[in-house]
N, C-alpha and C positions, 0 to 999 in steps of 0.2 A: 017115540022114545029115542029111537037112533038121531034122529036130528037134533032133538034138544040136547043128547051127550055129544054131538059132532059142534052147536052151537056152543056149548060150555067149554068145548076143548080149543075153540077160536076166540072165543073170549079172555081166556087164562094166556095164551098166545099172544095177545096183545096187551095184557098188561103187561106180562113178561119181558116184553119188547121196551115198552113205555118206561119201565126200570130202570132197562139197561142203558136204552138212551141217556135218560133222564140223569144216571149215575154218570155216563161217560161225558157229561156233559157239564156235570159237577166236579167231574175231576179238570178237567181239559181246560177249565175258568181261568182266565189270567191273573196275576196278583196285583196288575197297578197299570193303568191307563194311563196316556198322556198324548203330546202332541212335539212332533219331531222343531226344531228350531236351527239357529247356528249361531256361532259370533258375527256379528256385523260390524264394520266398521266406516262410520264417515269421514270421506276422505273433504278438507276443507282447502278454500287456497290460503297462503299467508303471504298474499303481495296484493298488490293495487293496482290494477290495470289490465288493456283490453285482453282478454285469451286471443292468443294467437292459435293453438292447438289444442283439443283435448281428445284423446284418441280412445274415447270410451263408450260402447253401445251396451243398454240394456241385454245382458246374456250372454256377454263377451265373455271371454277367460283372459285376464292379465295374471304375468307375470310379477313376482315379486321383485321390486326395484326399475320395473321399466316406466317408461316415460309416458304420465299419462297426460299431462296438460302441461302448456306451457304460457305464462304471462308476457307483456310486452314490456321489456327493459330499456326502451333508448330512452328513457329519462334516469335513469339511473344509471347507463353507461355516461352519460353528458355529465352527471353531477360526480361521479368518478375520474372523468377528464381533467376536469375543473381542480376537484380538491389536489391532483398528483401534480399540477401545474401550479400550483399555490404553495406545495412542498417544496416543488424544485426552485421554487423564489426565494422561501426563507432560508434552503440550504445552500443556495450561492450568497446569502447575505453575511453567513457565519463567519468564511474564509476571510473577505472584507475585512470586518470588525474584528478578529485575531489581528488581521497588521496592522487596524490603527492603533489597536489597544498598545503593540510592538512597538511601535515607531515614538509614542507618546512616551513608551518605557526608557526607550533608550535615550530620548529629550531629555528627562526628565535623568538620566543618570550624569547627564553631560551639564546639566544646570547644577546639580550637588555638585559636581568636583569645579565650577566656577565657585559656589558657595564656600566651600573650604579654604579655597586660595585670596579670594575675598576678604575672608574672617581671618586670616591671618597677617592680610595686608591691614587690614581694619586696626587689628589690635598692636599693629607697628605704626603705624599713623599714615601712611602712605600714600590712600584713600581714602575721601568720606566714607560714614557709614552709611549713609542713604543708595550710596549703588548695593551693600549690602542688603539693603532693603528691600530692593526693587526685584533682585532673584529671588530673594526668600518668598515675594507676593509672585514671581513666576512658577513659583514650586507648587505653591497652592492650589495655586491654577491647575496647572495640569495632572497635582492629584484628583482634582474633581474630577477634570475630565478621564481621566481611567475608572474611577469609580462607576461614573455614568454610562462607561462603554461595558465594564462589567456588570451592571446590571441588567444591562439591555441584553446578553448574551446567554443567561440561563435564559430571558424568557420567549426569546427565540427558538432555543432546545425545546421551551415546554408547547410553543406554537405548531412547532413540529409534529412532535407528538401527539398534538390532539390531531393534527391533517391523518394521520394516520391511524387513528384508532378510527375517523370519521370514516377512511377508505375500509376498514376493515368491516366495518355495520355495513357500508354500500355492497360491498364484495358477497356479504353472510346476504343481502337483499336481493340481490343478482338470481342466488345458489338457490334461492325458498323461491323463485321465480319459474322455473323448473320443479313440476310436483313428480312425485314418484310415485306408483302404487307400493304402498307399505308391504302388503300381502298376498299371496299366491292364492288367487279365488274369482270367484263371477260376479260380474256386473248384477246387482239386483234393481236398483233406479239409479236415473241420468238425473239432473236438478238442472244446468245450467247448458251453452249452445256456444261454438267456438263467435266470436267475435262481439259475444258481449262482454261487458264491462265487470268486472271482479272486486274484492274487496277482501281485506284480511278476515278470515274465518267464516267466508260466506263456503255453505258446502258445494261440491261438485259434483260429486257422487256415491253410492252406498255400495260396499262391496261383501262380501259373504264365503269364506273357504266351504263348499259348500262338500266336500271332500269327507269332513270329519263332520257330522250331526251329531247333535245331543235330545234325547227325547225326556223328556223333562214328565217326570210321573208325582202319584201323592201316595204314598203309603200308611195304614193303618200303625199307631201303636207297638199292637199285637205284630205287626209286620216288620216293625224295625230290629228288635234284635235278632234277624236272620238276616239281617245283611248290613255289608261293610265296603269301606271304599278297597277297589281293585278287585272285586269278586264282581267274579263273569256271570251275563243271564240270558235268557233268551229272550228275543225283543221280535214279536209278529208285525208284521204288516198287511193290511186287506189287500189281498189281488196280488200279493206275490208271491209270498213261502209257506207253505203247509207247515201248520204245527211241527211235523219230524224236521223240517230242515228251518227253523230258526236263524235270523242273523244273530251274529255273535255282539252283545254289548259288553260296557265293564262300566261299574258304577264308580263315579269319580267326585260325586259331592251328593252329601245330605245334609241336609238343613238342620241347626242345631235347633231349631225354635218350631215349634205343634204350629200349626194355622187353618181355618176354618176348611173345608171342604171345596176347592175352586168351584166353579160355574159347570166347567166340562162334567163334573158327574154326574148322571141326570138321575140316577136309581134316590129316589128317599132316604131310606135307610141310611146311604152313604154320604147324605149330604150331612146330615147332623151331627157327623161325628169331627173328631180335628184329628190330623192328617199332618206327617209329614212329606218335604218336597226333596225329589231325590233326583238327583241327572244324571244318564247314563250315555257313555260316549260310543257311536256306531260308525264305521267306518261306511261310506258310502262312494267307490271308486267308481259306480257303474252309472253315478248320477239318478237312481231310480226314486230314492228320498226327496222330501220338497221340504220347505219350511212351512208348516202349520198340519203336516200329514198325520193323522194319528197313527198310536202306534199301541202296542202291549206289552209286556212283562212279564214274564215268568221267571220266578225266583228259581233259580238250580236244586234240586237234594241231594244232599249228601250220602253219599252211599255208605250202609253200616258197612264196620269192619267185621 
């Protein structure tokens, strides 16, 4: 009798227990799964020719604005020599063509005043008129010829101009020869090797601030109106912080549109339902986050007043 009451009082004991678990376990559930990511960005070249440099290893940390690759430009310093020496041709041609167009002027003021003095021998009888004839076809003359040297002298200005707007594309080709890393972050993949051959917008490599992660979760309906962008949550990770010490997230995008259940939830229940996608940004200074890590969610309570 004594054992069967000692057995019944270990029995109720272990439900007891099984409750409790089972409750603290029910509470402790996180409210939204997902998997940690980052911004990526490919960095591509935009010139044409061999690399000379590219000073990028998978896992590196660059600098934002340092120098990560660099193209081979002596064909574009050649063709920038060329165009500046084909300026400097047509702007010593301008000086020129001002004093012939001058010299032609001042001819040509000294033929009018023979004209005048002419015409007024002409009309005293003094002289044939045929020598008057003959300045009046030399004045001709050398209006054309002003006209023709006038013409020729805008389009020398506009020859100009184009040499230089040409130096100016070469100079912007030079500069895009020299790549920059856009952003402060690590090397995720290399694509290319210094001393091959390049091409405008062939990639060089894939970079990642891997500083700032975003863990990208799916929440229920029933779960969206208790959260909003800039409201802080607790985000777990396996193998690093205990429930009580949570990394700190802050929710900074939710999806305006319901979408089916992703792949990641494997529970039934939870696949059937639609689910919005919500991202949350976690600071990660320690490096201990990856991209594709899972992670959890737990939404905050508010505490009654």
């Amino acid at each position: 009798m004594r054992q069967a009451t000692f057995s019944g009082k270990i029995g109720f004991m272990l439900c007891l227990c099984i409750l409790t678990l089972s409750g603290c376990q029910k509470n402790d559930r996180s409210d939204g799964y997902g998997n940690f990511e980052a911004t990526e960005i490919i960095v591509s070249s935009e010139a044409n020719g061999k690399l000379l440099l590219l000073n990028v290893e998978e896992g590196k940390r660059l600098a934002a604005g340092s120098v990560a690759a660099v193209v081979d430009t002596t064909q574009l310093h050649l063709t920038r020599s060329q165009l500046k020496a084909e300026r400097r041709a047509l702007a010593s041609k301008r000086p020129g063509l001002g004093a012939r167009i001058g010299v032609l002027i001042e001819e040509r003021k000294n033929m009018m005043r023979d004209y005048d003095r002419y015409q007024r021998l002409v009309n005293e009888g003094a002289v044939p008129s045929k020598q008057l004839e003959t300045i009046q076809n030399g004045i001709g003359v050398l209006d054309k010829q002003i006209g023709s040297l006038e013409t020729e002298s805008p389009g020398i200005t506009g020859e100009i101009s184009a040499k230089e707007a040409r130096i100016a594309q070469v100079n912007d080709q030079i500069r895009k020869s020299v790549v920059r890393n856009p952003v402060s972050g690590v090397v995720l993949t290399k694509y290319a090797e210094p001393g091959e051959v390049t091409a405008y917008g062939k990639p060089l490599y894939r970079i990642a601030d891997l500083q700032t992660m975003y863990l990208r979760i799916y929440l229920s309906g029933e779960q969206i109106p208790r959260i909003r962008i800039g409201q802080d949550v607790e985000v777990l990770v396996d193998g690093y912080k205990p429930a009580g010490n949570a990394l700190k997230g802050t929710v900074v995008w939710i999806s305006s549109k319901a979408e089916f259940t992703p792949k990641i939830i494997q529970t039934r229940e939870e696949r059937v339902s639609m689910v919005y996608a919500v991202k949350v940004v976690v600071q990660n200074r320690d490096g201990f986050l990856k991209i594709g890590m899972p992670g959890e969610v737990r939404l905050l309570k508010k505490r009654s007043s």
